[in-house]
C-alpha positions as CSV (number, residue, x, y, z in Angstrom):
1,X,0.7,8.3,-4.4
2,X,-2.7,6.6,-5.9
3,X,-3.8,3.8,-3.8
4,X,-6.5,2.0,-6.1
5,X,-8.8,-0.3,-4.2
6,X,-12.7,-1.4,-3.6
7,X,-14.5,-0.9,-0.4
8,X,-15.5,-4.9,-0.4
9,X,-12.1,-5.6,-0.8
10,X,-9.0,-7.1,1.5
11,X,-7.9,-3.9,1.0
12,X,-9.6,-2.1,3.3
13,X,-6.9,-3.7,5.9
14,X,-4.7,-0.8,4.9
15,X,-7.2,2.2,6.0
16,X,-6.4,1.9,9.6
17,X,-2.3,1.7,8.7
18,X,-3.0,4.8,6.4
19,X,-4.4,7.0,9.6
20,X,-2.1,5.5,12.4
21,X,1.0,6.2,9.4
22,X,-0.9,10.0,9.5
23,X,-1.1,10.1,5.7
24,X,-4.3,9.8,4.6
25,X,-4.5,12.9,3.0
26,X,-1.1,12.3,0.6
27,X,-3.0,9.2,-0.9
28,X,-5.2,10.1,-3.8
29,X,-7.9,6.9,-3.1
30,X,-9.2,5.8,-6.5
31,X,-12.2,3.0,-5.8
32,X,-12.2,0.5,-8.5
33,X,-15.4,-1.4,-9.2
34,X,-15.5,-5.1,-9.4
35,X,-16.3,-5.2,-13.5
36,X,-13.9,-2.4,-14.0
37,X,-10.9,-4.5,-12.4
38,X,-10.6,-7.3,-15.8
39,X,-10.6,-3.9,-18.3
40,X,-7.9,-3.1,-19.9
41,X,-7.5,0.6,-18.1
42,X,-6.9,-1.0,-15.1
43,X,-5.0,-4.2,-16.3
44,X,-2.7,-2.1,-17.5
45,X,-1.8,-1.1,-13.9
46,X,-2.1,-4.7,-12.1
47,X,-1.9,-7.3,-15.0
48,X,-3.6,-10.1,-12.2
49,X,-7.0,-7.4,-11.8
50,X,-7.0,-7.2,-8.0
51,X,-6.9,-4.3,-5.9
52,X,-5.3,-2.8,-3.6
53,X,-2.9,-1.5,-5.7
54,X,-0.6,1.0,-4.8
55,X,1.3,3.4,-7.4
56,X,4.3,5.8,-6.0
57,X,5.6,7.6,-8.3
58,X,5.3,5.2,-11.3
59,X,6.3,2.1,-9.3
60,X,3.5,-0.3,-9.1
61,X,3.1,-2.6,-5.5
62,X,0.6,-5.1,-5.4
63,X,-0.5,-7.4,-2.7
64,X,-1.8,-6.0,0.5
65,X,1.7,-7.4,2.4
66,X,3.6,-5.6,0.1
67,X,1.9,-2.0,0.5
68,X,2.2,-2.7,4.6
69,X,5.9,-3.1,4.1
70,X,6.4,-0.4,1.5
71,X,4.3,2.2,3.5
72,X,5.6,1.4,7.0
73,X,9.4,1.4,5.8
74,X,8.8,4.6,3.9
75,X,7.5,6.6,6.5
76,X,9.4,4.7,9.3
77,X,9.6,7.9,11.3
78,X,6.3,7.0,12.2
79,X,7.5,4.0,14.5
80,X,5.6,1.1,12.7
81,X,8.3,-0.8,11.3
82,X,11.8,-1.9,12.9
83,X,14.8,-0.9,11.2
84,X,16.6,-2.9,8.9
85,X,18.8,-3.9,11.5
86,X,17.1,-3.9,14.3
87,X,16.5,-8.4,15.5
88,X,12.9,-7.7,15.6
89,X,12.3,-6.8,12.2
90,X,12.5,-10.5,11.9
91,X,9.6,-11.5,13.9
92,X,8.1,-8.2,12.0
93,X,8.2,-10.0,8.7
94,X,7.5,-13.7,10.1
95,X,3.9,-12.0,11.0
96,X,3.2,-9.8,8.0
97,X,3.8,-12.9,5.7
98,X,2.0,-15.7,8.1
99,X,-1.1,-13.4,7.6
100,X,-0.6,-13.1,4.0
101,X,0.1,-16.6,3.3
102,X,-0.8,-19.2,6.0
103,X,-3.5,-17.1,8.2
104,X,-5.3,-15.9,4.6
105,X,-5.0,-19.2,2.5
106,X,-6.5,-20.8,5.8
107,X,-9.4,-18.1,5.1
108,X,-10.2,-19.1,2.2
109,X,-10.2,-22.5,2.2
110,X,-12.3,-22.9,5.2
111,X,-14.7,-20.2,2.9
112,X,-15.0,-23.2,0.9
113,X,-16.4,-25.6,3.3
114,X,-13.6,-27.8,2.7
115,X,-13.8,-30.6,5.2
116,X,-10.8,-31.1,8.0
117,X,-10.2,-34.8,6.3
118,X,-9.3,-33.1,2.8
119,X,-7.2,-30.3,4.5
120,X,-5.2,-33.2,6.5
121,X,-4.9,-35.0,2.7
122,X,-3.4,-32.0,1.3
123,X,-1.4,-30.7,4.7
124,X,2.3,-31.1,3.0
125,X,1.1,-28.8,0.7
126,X,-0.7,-26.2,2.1
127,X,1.1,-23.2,3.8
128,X,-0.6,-23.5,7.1
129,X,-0.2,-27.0,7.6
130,X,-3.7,-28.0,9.0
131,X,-6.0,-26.3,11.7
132,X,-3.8,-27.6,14.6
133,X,-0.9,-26.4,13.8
134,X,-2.5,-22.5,12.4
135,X,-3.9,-22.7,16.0
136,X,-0.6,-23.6,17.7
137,X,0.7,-21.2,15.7
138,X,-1.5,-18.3,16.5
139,X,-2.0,-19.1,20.5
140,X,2.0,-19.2,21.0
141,X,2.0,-15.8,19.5
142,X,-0.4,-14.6,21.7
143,X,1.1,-16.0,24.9
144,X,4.2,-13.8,23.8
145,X,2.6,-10.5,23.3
146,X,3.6,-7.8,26.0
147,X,1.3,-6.3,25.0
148,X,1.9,-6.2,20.8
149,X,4.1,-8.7,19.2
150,X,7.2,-7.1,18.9
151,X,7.5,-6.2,22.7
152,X,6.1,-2.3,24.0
153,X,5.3,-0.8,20.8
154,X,3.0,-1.2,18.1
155,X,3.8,-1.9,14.2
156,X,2.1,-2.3,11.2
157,X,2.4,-6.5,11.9
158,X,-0.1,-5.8,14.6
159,X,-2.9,-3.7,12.8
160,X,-2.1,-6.3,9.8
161,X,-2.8,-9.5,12.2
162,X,-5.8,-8.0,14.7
163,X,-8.0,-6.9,11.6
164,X,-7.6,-10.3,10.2
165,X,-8.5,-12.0,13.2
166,X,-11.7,-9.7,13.9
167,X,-12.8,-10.9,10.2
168,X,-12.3,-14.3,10.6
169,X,-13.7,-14.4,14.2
170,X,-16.5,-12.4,13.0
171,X,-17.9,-14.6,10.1
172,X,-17.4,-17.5,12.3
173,X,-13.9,-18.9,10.4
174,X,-11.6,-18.2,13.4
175,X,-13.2,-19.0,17.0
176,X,-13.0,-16.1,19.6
177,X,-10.4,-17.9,21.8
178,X,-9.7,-16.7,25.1
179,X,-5.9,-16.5,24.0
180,X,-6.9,-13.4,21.0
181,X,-8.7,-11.6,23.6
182,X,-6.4,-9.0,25.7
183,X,-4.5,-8.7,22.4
184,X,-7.7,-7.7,20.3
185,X,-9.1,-5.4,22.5
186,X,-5.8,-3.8,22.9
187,X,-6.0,-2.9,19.3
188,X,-9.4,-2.3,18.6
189,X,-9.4,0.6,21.3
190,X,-6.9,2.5,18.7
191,X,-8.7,5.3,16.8
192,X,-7.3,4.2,13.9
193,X,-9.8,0.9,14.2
194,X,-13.1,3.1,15.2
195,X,-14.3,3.1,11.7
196,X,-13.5,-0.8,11.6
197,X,-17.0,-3.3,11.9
198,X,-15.3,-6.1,12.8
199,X,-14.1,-4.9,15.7
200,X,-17.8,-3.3,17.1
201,X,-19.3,-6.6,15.4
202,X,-17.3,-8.9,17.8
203,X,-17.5,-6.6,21.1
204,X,-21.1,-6.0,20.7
């Protein structure tokens, strides 16, 4: 497998999945610099020019939800994805794609400085709603953790959601609420998140 990607990118989110999947040395990691990304060598991979990309043999996945998925179900001896028919691969899926759509679009548009009125203007429209409701959203999850989100063990959900909320919390998108707390510092004690800034950034 190739895993093409750029140290500044969202794609460093898949390093920690990568050790806790124990297969860090059966992914050839190929950086890709920002002005190579819109050449043809590497549109000729991932049409849109984004990374991470992910090749296994010859199939192409794109978008980091995708690789979580693909990587966790494909080494699911590993424990980090419910099987396709176990109930809580539904709540596994509901949090892989809330921080892929809603949690991330969120991201970016408060990266904008777009004001709360115009977010309220444009709430039918927008995945997360508006603030309130992402933060409803977020603090019931947390309130049902015991202690990760799908009950005693850990998945790839929870190393997908924790390293997004450390980012966000960290450049001051996402407030440190007393609700992500217990559930961060859970996760960030993993080995697999040593090597992660946010985490150090937050705690320090």
């Amino acid at each position: 497998m190739k895993l093409y990607n750029n140290s500044q990118s969202r794609g460093m989110t898949l390093l920690p999945l990568l050790k806790e999947l124990g297969i860090e040395d059966q992914i050839e990691q190929i950086q890709v610099p920002y002005k190579e990304m819109h050449q043809a060598e590497y549109l000729s991979i991932n049409p849109m020019g984004k990374v991470p990309c992910l090749v296994d043999q010859g199939i192409v996945i794109s978008e980091v939800a995708a690789i979580f998925t693909y990587l966790a179900d494909k080494y699911i001896e590993q424990g980090l994805a419910p099987a396709l028919d176990d109930p809580k691969r539904g709540a596994y899926l509901k949090w892989m794609f809330f921080c892929h759509g809603p949690l991330t679009e969120y991201m970016d548009i408060k990266g904008f400085h777009i004001s709360n009125e115009q977010i309220e203007a444009k709430r039918s429209s927008l995945t997360f709603g508006n603030e309130d409701s992402l933060f409803a959203f977020l603090k019931n999850g947390m309130k049902e953790v015991n202690p990760y989100l799908l009950g005693e063990k850990i998945s790839a959900a929870d190393l997908y959601l924790a390293y997004w909320l450390v980012f966000a919390i960290s450049f001051k998108i996402l407030p440190y609420l007393d609700e992500f707390k217990p559930f961060i510092q859970l996760i960030g004690s993993r080995d697999s998140m040593k090597d992660v800034p946010w985490f150090q950034k937050i705690n320090a």
